[in-house]
C-alpha positions as CSV (number, residue, x, y, z in Angstrom):
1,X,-49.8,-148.1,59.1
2,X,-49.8,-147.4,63.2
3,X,-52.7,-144.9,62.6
4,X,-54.6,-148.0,60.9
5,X,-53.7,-150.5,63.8
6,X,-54.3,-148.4,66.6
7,X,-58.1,-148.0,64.6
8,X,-58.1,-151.9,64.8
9,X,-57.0,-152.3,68.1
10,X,-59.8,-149.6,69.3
11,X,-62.2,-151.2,66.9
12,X,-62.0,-154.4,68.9
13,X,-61.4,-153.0,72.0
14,X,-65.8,-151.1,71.2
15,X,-66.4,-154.0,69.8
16,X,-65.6,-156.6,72.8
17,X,-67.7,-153.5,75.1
18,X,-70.3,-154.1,73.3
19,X,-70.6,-157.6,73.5
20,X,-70.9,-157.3,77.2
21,X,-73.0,-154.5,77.4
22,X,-75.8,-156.5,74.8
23,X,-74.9,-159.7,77.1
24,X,-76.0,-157.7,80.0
25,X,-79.3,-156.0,78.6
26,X,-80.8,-159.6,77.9
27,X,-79.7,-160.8,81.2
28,X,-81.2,-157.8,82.9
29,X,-84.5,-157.9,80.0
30,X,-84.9,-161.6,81.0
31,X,-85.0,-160.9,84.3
32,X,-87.6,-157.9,84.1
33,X,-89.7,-160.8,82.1
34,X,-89.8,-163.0,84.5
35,X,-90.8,-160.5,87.4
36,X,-93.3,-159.2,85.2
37,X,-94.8,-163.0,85.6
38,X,-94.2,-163.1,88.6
39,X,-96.1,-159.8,90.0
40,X,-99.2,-160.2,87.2
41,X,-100.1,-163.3,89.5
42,X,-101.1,-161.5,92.5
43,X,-104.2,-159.4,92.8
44,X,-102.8,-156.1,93.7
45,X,-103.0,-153.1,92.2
46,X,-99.6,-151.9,93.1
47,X,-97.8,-155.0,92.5
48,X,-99.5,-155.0,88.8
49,X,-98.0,-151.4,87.8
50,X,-94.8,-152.6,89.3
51,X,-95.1,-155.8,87.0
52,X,-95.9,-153.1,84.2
53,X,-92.9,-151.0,84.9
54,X,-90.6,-154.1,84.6
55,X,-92.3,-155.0,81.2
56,X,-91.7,-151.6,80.1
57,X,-87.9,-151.7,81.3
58,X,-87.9,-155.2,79.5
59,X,-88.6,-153.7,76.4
60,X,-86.1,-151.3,76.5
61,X,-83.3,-153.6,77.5
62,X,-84.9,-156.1,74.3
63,X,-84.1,-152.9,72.0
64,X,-80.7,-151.8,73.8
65,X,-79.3,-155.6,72.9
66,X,-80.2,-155.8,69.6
67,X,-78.8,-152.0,69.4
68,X,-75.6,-153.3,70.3
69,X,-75.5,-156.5,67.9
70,X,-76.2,-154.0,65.1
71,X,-73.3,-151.6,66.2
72,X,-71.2,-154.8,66.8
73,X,-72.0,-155.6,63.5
74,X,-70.7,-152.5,61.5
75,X,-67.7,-152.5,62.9
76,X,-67.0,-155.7,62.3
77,X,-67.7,-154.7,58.9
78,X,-65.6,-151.9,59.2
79,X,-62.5,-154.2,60.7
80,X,-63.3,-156.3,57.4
81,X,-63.0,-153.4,55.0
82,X,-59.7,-152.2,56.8
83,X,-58.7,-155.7,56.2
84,X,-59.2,-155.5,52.5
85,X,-57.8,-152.3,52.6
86,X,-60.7,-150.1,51.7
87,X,-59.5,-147.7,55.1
88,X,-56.6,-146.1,55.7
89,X,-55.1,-146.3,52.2
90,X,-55.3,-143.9,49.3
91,X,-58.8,-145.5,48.7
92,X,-60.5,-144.3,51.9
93,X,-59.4,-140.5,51.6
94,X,-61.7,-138.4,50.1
95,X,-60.2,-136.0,47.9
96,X,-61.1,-132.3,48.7
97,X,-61.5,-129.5,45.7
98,X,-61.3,-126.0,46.5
């Protein structure tokens, strides 16, 4: 029963990490939007590939949140299943043949 709440209690402990990591990658990819605006007004070749670099980095920060709300959802499911007792009792061992 420790083993099981020591799971929980690291469970929430990813979980509540990856809350503020997603929380940071669409402040930072809102940001990287809004310079992207920004530079694409001015007629400048260097400023326009540095408005296409922060698109690009935009993206990637778009992708790394919803990453994280689909991590932070599986283990809520997992917390939910450990709840219901699916883990850690003689249902969620696998038996082994040899």
């Amino acid at each position: 029963m420790e083993n099981i709440q020591e799971l929980k209690n690291t469970l929430s402990y990813i979980h509540s990490e990856i809350n503020r990591i997603e929380t940071m990658a669409g402040t930072l990819s809102t940001i990287e939007r809004e310079h992207y605006k920004k530079l694409t007004n001015f007629d400048h070749t260097e400023l326009v590939d540095i408005a296409v670099e922060e698109q690009n980095a935009a993206r990637q920060l778009g992708t790394m949140k919803h990453m994280c709300l689909a991590i932070a959802q599986k283990i809520d499911g997992i917390n939910s299943a450990i709840d219901r007792g699916e883990i850690g009792g003689d249902a969620g061992r696998a038996t082994e043949t040899h």
